[in-house]
N, C-alpha and C positions, 0 to 999 in steps of 0.2 A: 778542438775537434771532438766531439760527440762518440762517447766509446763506440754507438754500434757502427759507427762508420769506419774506424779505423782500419786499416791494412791488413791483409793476415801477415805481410811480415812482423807487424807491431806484435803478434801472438809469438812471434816465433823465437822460444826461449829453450834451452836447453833442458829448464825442470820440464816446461812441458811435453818435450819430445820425448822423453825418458819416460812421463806418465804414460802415453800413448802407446809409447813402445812395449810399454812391460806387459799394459793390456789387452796388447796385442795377443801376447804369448798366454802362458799360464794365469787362472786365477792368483790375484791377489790375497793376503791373506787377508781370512776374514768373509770372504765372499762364497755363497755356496756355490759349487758345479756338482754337476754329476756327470756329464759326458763335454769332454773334452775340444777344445776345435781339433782336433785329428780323428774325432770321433771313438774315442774309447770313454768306457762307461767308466768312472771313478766311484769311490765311494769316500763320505763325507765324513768321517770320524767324530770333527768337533759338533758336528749337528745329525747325531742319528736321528733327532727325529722329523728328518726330512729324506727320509731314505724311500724310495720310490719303485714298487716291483709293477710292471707294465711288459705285459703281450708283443708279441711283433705287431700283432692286429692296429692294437691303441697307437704304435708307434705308427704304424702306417698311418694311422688317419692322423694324429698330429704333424707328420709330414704333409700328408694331402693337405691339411687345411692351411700350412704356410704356405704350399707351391700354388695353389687356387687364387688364396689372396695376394698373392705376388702378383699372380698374372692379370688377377683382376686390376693394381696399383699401376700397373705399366700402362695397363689399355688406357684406363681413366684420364694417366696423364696424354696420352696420346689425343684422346676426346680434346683435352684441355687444350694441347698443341695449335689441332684444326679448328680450335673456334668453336667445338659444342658445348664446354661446359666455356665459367666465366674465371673458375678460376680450380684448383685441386692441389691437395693437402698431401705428397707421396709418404709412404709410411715405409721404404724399403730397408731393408735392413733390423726391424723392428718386429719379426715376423713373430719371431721366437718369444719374445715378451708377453705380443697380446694371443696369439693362441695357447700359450701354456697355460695365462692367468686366465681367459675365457672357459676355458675346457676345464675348471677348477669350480668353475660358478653350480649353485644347485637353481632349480629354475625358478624359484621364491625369493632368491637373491637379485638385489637390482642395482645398475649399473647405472654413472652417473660419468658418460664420457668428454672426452674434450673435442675437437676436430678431427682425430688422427686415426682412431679407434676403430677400424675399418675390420680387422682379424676380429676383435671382440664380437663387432658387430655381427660377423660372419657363424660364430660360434651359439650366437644369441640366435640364428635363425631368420634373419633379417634376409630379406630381400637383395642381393647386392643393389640394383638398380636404384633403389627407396635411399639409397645412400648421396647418389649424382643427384635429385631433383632438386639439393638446395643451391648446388654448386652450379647447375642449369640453369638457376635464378628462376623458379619456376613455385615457388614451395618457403614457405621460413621453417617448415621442417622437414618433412621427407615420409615420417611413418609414425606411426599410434604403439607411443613407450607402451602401452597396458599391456598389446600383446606381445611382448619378448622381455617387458623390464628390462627395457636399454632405452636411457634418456636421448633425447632430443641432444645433438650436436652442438654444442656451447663456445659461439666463437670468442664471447669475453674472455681473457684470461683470468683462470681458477674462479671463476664466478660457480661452477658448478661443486666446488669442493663444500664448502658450507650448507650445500644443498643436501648435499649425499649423507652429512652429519644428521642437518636436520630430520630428513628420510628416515634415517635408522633410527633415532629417537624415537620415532612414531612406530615404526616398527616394532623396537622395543614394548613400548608402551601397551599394543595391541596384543603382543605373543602371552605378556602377563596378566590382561584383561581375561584371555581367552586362551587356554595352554593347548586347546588343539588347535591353531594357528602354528605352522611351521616357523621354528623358526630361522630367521632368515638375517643375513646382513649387505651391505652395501656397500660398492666399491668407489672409490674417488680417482680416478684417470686422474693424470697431470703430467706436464714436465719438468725438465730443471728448473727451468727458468721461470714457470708460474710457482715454483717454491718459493721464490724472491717477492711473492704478490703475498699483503697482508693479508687475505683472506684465507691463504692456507695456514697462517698463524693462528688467527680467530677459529676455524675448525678445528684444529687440534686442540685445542685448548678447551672447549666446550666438547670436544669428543673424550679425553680425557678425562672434564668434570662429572662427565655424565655416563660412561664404559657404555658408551654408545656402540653398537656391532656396525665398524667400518672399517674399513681397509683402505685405509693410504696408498696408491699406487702409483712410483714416481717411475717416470717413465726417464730418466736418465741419459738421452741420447749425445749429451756431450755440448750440445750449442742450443741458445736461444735465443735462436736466429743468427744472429751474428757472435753474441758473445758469450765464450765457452766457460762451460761451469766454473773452471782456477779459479774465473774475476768474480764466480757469485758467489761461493762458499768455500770456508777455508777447511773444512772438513768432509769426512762421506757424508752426503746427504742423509744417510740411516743414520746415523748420528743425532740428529737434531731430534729423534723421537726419547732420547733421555732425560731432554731438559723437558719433556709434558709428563716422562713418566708412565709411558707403555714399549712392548717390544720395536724394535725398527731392527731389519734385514737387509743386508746387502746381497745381491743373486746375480749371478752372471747373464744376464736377462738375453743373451744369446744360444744360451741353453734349456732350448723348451723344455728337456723332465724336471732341471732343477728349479725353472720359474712355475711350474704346476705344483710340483711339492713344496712347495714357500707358500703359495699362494693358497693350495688348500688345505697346508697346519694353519695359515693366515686366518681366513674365513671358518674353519670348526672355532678357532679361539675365540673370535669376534663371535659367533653365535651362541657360544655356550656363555656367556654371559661375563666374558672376563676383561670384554674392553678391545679398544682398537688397537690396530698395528700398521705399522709404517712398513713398506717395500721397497726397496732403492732398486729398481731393474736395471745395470748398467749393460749397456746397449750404444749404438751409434748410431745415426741419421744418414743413411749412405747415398740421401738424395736429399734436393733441396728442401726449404723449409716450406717453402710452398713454389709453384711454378712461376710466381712475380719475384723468386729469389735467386741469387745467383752467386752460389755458394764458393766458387771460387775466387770470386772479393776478399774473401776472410779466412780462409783455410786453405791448408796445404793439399795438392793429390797424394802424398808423400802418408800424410794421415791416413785419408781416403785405402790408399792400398794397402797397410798398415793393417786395417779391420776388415779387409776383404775375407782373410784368413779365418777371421772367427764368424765368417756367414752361418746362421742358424740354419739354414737348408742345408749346407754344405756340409756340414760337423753330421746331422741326424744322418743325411746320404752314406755319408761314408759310415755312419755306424750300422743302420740297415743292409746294409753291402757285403759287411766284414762278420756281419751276424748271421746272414741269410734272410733276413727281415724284407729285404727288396732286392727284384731283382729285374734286368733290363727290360723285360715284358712290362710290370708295375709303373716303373718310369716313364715307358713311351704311352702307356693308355695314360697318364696321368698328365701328360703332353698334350696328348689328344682332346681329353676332359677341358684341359684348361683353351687351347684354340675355339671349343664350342663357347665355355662360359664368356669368353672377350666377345664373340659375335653377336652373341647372346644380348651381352651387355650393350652394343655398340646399336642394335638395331631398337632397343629397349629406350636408349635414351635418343637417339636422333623420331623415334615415336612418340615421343614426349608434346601434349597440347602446350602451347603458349601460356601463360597468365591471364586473364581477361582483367583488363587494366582495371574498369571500377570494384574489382574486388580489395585492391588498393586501400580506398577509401570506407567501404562495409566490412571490410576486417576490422580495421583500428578499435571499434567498441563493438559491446556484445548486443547494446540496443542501439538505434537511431540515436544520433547527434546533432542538432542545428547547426554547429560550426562546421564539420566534418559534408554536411547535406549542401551547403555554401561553396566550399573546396571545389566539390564535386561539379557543380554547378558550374563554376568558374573555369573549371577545367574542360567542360563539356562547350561551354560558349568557345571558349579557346581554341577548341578542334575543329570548330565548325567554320569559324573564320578561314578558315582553308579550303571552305567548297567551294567559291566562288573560284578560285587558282584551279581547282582540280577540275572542274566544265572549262573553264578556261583552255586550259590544257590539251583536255578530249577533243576539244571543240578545233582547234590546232592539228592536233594529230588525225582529226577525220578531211582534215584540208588536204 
């Protein structure tokens, strides 16, 4: 039997439940928090210098931008449901990771993500909608990286990690060509489970030889797809950054200030010229891996409610609440905000033009092709064979 097919009772082991359990509650040692899931602010002793002073203001908007992309994620899947898009990526549960580390970015830094990256995205200034054309099947990208530096949606696994290496080399290269060039570094999206892809090995390793300004950013969410990090690595994934020989960080990646403060001592270091670093965001996936998946095949609800507890909206609420930072007015406009942005989004993408099929074929090369002109050809004879059926038909229906 094929591991990713197996049962979830085949997962269900006692160390595992104990792991789940523990991180359910408090951080582990080792890992940064600064605010709590009960929502009280901590302080990090063994890593002051990830220590983070922030406004109710900032906290407000880093609120708003995980409740927006929340509600954005729900609608999308809802699109998915009724048949508008073909297929969509939920990111629930993940909110805290990618707006801490996005809101961290300076706007010379460029972003190199996977499918899931939707909060990033949102932080980069992106369009929400620019995000649904590819999943509409409408688009093999959605929007022009130049203006946001935020790459094209990469559905290979870690295909884009090597990329974001290369990226920064060039950057590098350019900033000491030229020192009034900002400087700048690049971030690499990923998950557990594309950690297992030789290509994140090759990256690091060439990012190391070369103190290339990048950021490793392991998105942690516990499954890939079906099978849970225990079976891919027998240590913290931040771990693996000693055998290349630059920093790696574990963050409780459901704590948006602590994953902002990770991620932007992350990025000064990578820019001042000292080399990359690895980020382990431990997080959970609290929805499927994608909507053709059906996550309780392979995992327990027992899990599932397990990490309800350390919901990244949930934890920031209650510490805006307990601070004075928010209060039921903010909430309900922020309700209301997010009802507009889903309507928004929902009339945005069912306005969406078709594909005009011969573009198909005038895509594939940047100039004419003979073979490609042939295709075409054959395809167009193909379709036409069907006029005679279609006057047919009229011709019928006018009887």
């Amino acid at each position: 039997m094929a591991l990713e097919h197996l049962p979830a009772s085949e997962f269900d082991s006692a160390e595992l439940d104990e792991t789940l359990m523990r991180a359910a509650g408090s951080a582990p040692e080792g890992m940064v928090q600064l605010l709590t899931p009960d929502g009280e602010r901590v302080g990090h002793q063994l890593y002051e210098q990830y220590a983070l002073d922030v406004d109710a203001e900032v906290l407000r908007s880093f609120y708003r931008d995980m409740f927006l992309i929340r509600r954005f994620d729900i609608e999308a899947t809802a699109l998915q449901r009724q048949g508008e898009l073909v297929m969509w990526v939920p990111l629930t549960g993940q909110e805290g990771a990618q707006i801490g580390s996005g809101r961290a970015l300076a706007a010379q830094d460029y972003v190199f993500p996977t499918y899931r990256e939707h909060g990033v995205a949102l932080t980069r200034g992106l369009e929400l909608s620019h995000l649904l054309r590819r999943f509409r099947g409408i688009s093999h990208g959605g929007w022009d990286p130049r203006e946001s530096n935020f790459h094209l949606y990469t559905l290979v696994l870690a295909a884009q990690v090597p990329h974001a290496v290369g990226y920064a080399m060039g950057m590098a290269r350019d900033q000491a060509a030229d020192p009034s060039v900002p400087a700048g570094a690049t971030v690499a999206y990923f998950g557990d489970g594309a950690s297992s892809e030789g290509d994140v090995h090759e990256a690091m390793v060439f990012a190391a030889s070369y103190d290339a300004p990048v950021v490793f950013f392991c998105q942690n969410n516990h499954w890939a797809i079906s099978v849970p990090t225990e079976v891919q690595s027998r240590i913290p994934l931040a771990n693996r950054a000693q055998g290349y020989g630059f920093p790696g960080i574990r963050v409780d990646g459901n704590d948006v200030l602590a994953v902002h403060a990770v991620t932007r001592w992350a990025l000064e270091h990578a820019r001042s010229g000292k080399g990359p670093v690895l980020i382990e965001a431990f997080t959970y996936r609290m929805s499927a891996h994608t909507t053709a998946d059906d996550p309780t095949k392979y995992r327990l609800s027992a899990d599932e409610q397990a990490w309800t507890t350390r919901d990244p909206l949930l934890r920031l609420e209650k510490y805006l609440r307990s601070s004075g930072g928010g209060d039921d007015a903010f909430f309900a406009a922020l309700a209301a905000e997010g009802d507009e942005l889903a309507a928004k989004l929902r009339a945005d993408v069912q306005a969406m033009e078709p594909p005009v099929f011969e573009d198909s074929f005038t895509d594939v090369y940047a100039d004419p092709h003979p073979l490609i002109r042939e295709e075409l050809a054959f395809h167009q004879a193909y379709e036409d064979g069907f006029a005679d059926d279609d006057e047919e038909d009229a011709e019928e229906a006018g009887e």
